[in-house]
C-alpha positions as CSV (number, residue, x, y, z in Angstrom):
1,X,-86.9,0.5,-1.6
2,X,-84.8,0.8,-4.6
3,X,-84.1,4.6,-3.9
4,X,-83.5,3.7,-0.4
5,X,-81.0,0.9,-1.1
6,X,-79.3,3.5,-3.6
7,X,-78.6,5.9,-1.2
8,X,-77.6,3.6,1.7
9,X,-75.0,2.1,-0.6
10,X,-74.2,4.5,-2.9
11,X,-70.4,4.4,-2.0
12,X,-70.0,0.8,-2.2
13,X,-71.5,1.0,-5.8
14,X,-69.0,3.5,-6.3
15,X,-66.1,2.0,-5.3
16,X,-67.5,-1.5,-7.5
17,X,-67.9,0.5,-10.5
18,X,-64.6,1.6,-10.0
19,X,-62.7,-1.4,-9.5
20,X,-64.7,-2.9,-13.1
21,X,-63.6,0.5,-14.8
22,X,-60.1,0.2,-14.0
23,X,-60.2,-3.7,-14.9
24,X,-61.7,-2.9,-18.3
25,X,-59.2,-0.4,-19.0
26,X,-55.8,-1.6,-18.0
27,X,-57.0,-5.2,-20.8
28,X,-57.1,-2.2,-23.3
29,X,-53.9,-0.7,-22.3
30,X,-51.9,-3.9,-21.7
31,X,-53.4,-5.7,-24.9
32,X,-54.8,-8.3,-22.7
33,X,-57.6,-9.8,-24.6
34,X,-57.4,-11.9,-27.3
35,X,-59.2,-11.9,-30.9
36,X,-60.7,-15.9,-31.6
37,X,-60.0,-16.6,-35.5
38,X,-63.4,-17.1,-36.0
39,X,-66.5,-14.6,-36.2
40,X,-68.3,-14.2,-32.5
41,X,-70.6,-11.4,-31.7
42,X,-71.2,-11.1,-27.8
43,X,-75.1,-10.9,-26.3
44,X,-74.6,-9.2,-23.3
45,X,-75.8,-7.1,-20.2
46,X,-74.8,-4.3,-18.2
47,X,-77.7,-5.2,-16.0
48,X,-76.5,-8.3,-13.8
49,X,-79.8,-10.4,-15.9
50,X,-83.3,-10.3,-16.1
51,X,-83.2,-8.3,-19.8
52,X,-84.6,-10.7,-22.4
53,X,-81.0,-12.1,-23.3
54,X,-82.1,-16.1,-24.1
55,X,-85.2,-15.5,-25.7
56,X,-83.1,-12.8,-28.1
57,X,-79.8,-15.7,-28.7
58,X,-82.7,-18.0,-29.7
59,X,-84.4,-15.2,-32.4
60,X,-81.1,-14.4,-33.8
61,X,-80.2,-17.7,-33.8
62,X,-82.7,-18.5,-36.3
63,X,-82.7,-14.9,-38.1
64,X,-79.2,-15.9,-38.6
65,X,-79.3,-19.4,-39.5
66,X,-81.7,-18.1,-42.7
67,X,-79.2,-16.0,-44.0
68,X,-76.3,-17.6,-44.0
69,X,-75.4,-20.4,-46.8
70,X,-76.1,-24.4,-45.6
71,X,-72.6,-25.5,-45.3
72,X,-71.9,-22.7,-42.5
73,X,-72.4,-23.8,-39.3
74,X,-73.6,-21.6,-36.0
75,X,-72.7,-22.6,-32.7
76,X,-74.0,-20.6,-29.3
77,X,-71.1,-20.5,-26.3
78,X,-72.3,-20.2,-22.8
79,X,-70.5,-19.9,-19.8
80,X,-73.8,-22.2,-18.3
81,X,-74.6,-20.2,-15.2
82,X,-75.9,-22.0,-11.9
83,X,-74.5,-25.5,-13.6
84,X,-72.4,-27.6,-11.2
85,X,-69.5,-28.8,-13.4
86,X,-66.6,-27.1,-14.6
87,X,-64.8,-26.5,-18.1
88,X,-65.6,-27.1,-21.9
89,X,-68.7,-29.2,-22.4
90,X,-71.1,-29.9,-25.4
91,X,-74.8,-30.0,-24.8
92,X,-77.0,-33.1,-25.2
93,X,-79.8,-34.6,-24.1
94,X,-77.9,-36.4,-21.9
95,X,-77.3,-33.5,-19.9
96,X,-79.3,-31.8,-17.2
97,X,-79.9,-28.4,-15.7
98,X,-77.1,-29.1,-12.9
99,X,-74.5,-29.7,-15.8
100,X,-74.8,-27.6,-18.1
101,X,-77.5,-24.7,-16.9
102,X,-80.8,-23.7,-17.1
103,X,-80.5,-21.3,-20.1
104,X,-78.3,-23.6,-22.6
105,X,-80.2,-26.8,-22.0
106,X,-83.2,-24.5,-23.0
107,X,-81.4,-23.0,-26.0
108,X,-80.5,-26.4,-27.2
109,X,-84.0,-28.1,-27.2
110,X,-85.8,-25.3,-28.4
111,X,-83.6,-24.3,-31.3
112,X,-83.0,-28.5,-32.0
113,X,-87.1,-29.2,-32.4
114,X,-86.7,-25.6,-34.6
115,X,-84.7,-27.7,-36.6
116,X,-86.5,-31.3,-36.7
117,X,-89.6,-29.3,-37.4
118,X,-88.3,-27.3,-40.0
119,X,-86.9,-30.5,-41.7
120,X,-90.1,-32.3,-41.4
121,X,-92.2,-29.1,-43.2
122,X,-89.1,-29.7,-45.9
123,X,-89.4,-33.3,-46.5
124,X,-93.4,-33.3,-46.6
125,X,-92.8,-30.3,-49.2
126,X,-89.9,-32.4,-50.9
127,X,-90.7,-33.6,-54.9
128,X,-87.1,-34.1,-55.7
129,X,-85.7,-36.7,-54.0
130,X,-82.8,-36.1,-55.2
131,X,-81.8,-32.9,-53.0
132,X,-78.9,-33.6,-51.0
133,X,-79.8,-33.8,-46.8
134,X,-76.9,-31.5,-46.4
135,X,-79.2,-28.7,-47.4
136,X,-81.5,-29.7,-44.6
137,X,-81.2,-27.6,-40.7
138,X,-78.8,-30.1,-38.7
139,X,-78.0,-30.4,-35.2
140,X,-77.7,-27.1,-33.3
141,X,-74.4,-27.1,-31.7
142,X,-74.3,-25.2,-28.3
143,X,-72.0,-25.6,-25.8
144,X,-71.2,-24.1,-22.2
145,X,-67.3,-23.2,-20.9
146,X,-66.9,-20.0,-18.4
147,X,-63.6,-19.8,-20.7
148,X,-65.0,-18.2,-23.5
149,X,-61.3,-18.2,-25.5
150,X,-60.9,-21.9,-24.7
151,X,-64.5,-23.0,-25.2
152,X,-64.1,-21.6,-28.5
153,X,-60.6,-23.1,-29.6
154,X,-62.5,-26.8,-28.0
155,X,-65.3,-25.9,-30.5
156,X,-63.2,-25.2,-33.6
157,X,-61.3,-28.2,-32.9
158,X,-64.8,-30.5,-33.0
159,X,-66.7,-28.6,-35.3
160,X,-64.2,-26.9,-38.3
161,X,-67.4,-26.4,-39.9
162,X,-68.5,-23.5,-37.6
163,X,-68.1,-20.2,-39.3
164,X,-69.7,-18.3,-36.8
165,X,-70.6,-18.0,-32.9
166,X,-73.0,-16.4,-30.7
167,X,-72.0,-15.9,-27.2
168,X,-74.3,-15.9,-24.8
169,X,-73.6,-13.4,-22.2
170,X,-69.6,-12.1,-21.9
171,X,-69.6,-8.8,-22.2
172,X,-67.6,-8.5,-19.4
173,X,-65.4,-11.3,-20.2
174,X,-62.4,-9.1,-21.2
175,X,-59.8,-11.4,-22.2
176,X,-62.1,-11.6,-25.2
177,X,-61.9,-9.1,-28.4
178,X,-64.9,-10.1,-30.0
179,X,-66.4,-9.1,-33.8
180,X,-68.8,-7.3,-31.9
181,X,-71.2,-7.2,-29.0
182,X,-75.0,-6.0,-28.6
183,X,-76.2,-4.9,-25.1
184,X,-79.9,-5.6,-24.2
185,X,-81.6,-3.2,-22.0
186,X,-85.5,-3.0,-20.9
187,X,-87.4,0.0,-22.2
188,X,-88.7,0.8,-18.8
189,X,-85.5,0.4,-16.9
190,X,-82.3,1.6,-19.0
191,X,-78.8,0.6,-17.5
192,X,-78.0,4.5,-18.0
193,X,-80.5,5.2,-14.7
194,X,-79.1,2.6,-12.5
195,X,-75.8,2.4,-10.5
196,X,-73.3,-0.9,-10.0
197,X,-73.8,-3.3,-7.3
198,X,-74.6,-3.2,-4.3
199,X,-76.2,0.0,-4.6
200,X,-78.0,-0.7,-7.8
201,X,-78.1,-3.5,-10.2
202,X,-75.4,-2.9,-12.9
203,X,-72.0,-4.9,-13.7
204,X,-70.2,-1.7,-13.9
205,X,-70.7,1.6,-14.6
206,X,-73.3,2.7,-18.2
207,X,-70.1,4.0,-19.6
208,X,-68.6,0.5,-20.5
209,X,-71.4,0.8,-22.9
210,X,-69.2,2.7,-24.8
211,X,-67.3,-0.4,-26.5
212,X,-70.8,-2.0,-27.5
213,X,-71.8,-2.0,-31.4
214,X,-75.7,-2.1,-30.9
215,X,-78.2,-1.8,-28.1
216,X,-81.2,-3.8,-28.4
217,X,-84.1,-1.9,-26.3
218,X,-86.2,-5.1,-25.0
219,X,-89.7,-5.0,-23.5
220,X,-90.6,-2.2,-25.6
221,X,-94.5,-1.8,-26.8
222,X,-95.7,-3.7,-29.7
223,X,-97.4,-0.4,-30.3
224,X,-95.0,2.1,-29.5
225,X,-94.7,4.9,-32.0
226,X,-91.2,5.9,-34.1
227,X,-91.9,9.1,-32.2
228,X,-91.8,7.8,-28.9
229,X,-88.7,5.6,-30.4
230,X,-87.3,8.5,-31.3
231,X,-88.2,10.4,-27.8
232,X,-86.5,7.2,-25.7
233,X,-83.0,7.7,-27.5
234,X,-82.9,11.1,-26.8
235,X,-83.3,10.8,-22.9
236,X,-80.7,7.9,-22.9
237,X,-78.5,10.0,-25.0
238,X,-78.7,12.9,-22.5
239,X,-78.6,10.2,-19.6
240,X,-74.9,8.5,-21.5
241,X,-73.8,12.4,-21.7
242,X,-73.7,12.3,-17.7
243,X,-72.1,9.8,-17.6
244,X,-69.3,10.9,-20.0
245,X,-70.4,9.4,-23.3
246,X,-70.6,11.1,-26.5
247,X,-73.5,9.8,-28.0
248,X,-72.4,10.0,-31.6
249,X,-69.0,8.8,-31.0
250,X,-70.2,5.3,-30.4
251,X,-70.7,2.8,-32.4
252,X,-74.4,2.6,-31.2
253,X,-75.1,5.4,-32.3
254,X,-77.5,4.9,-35.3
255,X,-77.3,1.5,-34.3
256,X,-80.1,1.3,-31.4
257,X,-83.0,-1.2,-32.2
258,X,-86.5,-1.7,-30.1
259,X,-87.7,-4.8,-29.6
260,X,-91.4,-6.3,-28.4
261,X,-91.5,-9.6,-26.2
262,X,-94.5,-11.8,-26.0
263,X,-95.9,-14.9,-24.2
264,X,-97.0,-17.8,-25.9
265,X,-99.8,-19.7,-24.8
266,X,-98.9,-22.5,-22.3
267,X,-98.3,-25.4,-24.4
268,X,-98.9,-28.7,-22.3
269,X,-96.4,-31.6,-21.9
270,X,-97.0,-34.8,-22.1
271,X,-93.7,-36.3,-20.0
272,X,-92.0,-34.6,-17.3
273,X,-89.1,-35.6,-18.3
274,X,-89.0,-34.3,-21.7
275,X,-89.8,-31.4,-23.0
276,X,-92.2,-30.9,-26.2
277,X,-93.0,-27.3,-28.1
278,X,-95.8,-29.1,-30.1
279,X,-98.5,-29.9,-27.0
280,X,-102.0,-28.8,-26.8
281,X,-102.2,-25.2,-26.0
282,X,-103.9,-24.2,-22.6
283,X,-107.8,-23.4,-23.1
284,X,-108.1,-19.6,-22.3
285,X,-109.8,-18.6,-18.8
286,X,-107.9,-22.2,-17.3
287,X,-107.1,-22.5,-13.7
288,X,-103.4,-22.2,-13.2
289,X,-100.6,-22.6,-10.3
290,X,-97.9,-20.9,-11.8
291,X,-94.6,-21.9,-11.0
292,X,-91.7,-19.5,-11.7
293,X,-88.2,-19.2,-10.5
294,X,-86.8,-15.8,-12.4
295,X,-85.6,-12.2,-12.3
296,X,-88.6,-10.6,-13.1
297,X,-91.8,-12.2,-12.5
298,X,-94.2,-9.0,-13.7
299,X,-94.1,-10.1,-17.7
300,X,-95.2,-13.5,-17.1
301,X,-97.8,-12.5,-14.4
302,X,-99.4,-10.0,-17.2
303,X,-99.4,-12.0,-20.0
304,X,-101.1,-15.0,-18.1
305,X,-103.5,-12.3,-17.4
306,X,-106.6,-14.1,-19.4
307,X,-106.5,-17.3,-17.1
308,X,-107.5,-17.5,-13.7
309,X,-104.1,-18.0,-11.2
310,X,-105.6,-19.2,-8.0
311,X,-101.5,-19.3,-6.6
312,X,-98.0,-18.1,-7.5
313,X,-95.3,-20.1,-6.5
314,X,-92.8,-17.1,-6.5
315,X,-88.9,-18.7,-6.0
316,X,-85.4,-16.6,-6.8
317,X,-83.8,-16.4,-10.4
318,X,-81.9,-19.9,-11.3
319,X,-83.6,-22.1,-8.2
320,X,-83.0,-25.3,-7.5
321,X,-86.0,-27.5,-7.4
322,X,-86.4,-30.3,-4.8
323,X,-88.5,-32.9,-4.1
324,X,-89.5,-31.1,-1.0
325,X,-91.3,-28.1,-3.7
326,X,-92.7,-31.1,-6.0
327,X,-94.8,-32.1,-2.7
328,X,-95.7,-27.9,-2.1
329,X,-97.2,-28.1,-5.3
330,X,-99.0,-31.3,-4.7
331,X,-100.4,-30.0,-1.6
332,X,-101.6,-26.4,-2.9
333,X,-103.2,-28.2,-6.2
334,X,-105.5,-30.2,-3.9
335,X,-106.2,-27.0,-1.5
336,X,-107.0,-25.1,-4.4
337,X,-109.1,-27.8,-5.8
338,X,-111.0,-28.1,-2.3
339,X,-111.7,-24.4,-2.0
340,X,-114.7,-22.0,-3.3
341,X,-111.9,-19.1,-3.7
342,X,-108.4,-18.4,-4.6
343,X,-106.0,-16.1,-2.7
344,X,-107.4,-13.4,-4.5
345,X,-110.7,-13.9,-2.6
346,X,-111.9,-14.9,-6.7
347,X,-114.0,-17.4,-6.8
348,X,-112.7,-20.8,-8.4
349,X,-114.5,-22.2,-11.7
350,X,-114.1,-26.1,-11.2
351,X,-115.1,-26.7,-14.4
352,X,-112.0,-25.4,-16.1
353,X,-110.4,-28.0,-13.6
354,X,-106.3,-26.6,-12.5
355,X,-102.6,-27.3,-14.4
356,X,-99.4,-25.9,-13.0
357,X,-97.8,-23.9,-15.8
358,X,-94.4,-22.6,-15.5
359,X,-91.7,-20.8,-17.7
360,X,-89.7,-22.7,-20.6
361,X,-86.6,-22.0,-18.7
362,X,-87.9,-23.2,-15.2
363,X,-89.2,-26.3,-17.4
364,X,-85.5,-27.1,-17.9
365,X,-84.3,-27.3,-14.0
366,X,-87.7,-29.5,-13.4
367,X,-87.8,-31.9,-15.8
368,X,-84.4,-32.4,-14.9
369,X,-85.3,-32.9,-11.7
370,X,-87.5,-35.7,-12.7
371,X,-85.1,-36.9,-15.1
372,X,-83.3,-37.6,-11.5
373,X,-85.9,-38.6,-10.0
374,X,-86.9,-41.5,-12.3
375,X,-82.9,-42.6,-12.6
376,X,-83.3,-42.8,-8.8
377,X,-86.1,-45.1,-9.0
378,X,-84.3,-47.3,-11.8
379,X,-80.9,-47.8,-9.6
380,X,-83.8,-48.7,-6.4
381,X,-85.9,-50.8,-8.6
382,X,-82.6,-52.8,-10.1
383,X,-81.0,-52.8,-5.9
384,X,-84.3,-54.4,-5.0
385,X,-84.8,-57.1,-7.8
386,X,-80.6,-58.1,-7.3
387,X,-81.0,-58.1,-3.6
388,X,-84.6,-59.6,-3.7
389,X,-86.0,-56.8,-1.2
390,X,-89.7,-56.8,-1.6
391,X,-89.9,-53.1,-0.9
392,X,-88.3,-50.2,-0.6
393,X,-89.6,-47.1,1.6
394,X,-87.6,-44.3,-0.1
395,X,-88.7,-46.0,-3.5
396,X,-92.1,-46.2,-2.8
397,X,-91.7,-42.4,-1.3
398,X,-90.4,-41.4,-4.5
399,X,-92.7,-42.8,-6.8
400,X,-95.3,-42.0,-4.8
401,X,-94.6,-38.1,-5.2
402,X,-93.4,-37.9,-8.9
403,X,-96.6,-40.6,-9.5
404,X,-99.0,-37.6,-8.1
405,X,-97.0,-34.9,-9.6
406,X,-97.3,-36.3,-13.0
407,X,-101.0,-36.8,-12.8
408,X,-101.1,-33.1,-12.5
409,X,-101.6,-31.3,-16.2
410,X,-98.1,-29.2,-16.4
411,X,-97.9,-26.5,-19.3
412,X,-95.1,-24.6,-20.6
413,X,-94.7,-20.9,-22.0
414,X,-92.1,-18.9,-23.0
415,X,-91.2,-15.4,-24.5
416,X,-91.2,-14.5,-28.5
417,X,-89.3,-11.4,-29.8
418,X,-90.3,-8.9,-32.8
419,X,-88.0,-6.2,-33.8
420,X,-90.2,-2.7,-34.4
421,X,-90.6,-1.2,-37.1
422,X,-89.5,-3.9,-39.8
423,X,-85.6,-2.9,-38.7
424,X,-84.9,-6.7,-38.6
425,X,-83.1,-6.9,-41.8
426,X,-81.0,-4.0,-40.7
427,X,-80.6,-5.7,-37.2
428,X,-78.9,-9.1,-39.1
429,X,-77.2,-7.2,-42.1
430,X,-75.0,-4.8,-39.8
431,X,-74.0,-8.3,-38.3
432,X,-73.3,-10.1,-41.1
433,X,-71.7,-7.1,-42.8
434,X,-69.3,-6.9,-40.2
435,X,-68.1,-10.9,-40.2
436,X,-67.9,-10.4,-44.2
437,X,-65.4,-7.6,-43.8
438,X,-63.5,-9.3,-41.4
């Protein structure tokens, strides 16, 4: 199909590629972008998604965070992709999926209970009490703004103590010079064999490439070899040669790192309308509905490989959830519960009883969701007591549906990174090197 598509729109890739190459270019030429007067390093794609990039802003993140001393701050920009409000905005608790986006809502709580878990290790540990609490992780600042250049002025102005930002994503956000970038690319599916949209699924052509400072290989065997390292760079040098790179001219040059991604086990949560890494962890062999609404469903499928999935609730990257999936899911958990088999024609082990599980990202859009859901119910239950109406149908629709929903065990998982062959010191020291010679 891939092939097929390829050929059929092979000149409309073309002419896309193109139009991005000639855009990237003439901000070169006419000194268009702009260089922020703080350190940022750009986390990019050429692929339009789907290559590890959140999971990878989180590791550095904290890879980062260790280095540097405790009266620097890091923040994390995002332009907050599939969120339904505009500008420069902070994230919070307060906020939702439909504000501020899947992927920095995630970001935020996973890197904040980092933090408050970090700090409670520290003040178990503590014997002086006199230590200062600015020595302690604070609050992680991340914010979301499709204006990178403004969203960082916005963040200078309410944070001076920021010293240095990650930007999630922006590659192709030209107005921006930034420190530097890293691109993310999958082992098995390197930007330098695909072609731009329509006809394949690249941004622009490989050879913007060109302008990045490291490429991060993602996906890559935990077990892979230096040689077969070694072997991989050589075909992507030979595949950036046709498509007029000199390999050793760029900056990526000796600057190509491989990293491994793993699943954790699915750790259960106690509220929907929370979210918790420190929940029981999902007994191996479980039943599972799995739940997923991303680009590439193949990793998650494999590593959930040891429990049993009697159904795959299969939606596109960044969707919605409604009420109307909340009572899909309701209805398949008490098929699956009623039947001998699963749709595998593999035969259901009761006693193992079922949870939904879902991805840490997809966690985000539902327990936001719920989060909406019980608001809902609050306004209703207030309308009903200040009107004195003894019921309410949609009400007692509502809570009826969440009520089951919630009775259902729902576990999370996400993705870990490792960087291969112990290069992570080099990975963080060529970044840091380059904000200290700034």
């Amino acid at each position: 199909m891939r092939g097929i598509r390829a050929i059929l729109l092979f000149p409309l890739g073309i002419i896309w590629g193109i139009v991005a190459l000639i855009k990237r270019w003439l901000y070169v030429f006419l000194k268009l972008n702009h260089k922020p007067t703080i350190a940022t390093w750009v986390i990019g794609n050429i692929h339009a998604g789907g290559q590890g990039k959140t999971p990878t802003i989180i590791a550095l993140y904290e890879w980062l965070r260790n280095e540097i001393t405790s009266d620097e701050e890091i923040a994390i920009l995002s332009r907050g992709y599939g969120r339904k409000t505009k500008g420069y905005r902070p994230v919070t608790t307060k906020e939702s999926a439909k504000s501020v986006g899947d992927e920095p809502l995630e970001i935020y709580y996973t890197l904040n209970q980092m933090a408050e878990s970090k700090n409670t290790t520290a003040d178990i540990q503590k014997t002086n009490t006199s230590i200062s609490s600015s020595t302690e992780i604070g609050r992680t600042s991340v914010f979301v703004c499709e204006d990178r250049i403004h969203g960082i002025s916005e963040i200078q102005k309410a944070n001076p103590s920021v010293s240095f930002i990650l930007l999630d994503d922006g590659f192709q956000h030209l107005n921006l010079s930034a420190l530097g970038s890293i691109i993310l690319t999958k082992f098995d599916d390197p930007f330098c064999n695909d072609l731009p949209l329509p006809a394949g699924n690249l941004r622009e052509f490989p050879c913007a490439a060109k302008s990045a400072d490291i490429i991060l290989v993602t996906h890559s065997s935990s077990k892979m070899s230096l040689t077969q390292a070694q072997e991989w760079r050589m075909r992507f040098y030979k595949k950036m040669q046709r498509w007029g790179i000199k390999p050793e001219k760029a900056s990526w040059f000796n600057k190509i790192f491989f990293a491994s991604y793993s699943s954790s086990l699915p750790i259960e949560q106690k509220s929907l309308t929370s979210y918790s890494s420190e929940g029981n962890h999902l007994a191996i062999g479980s039943n599972i509905i799995l739940i997923t609404g991303i680009a590439h469903t193949s990793g998650i499928v494999n590593a959930l490989s040891d429990y049993n999935i009697l159904h795959h609730f299969d939606y596109a990257d960044h969707h919605p959830f409604s009420k109307v999936d909340l009572e899909k899911w309701r209805i398949k958990y008490n098929q699956v519960m009623n039947f001998v088999t699963n749709d595998n024609n593999k035969p259901i082990n009761h006693d193992n009883n079922c949870v939904l599980v879902c991805t840490r990202k997809d966690y985000m859009r539902i327990m936001s969701l719920f989060q909406e859901i019980e608001l809902e119910n609050q306004v209703l239950a207030s309308s009903k007591e200040n009107l004195q109406i003894e019921h309410s149908p949609i009400r007692d629709s509502s809570n009826r549906l969440s009520g089951d929903i919630m009775e259902i065990p729902f576990y999370v998982c996400h993705s870990e990174i490792e960087i291969l062959f112990n290069e992570k010191p080099k990975l963080i020291n060529t970044i840091l090197t380059r904000k200290m010679n700034d």
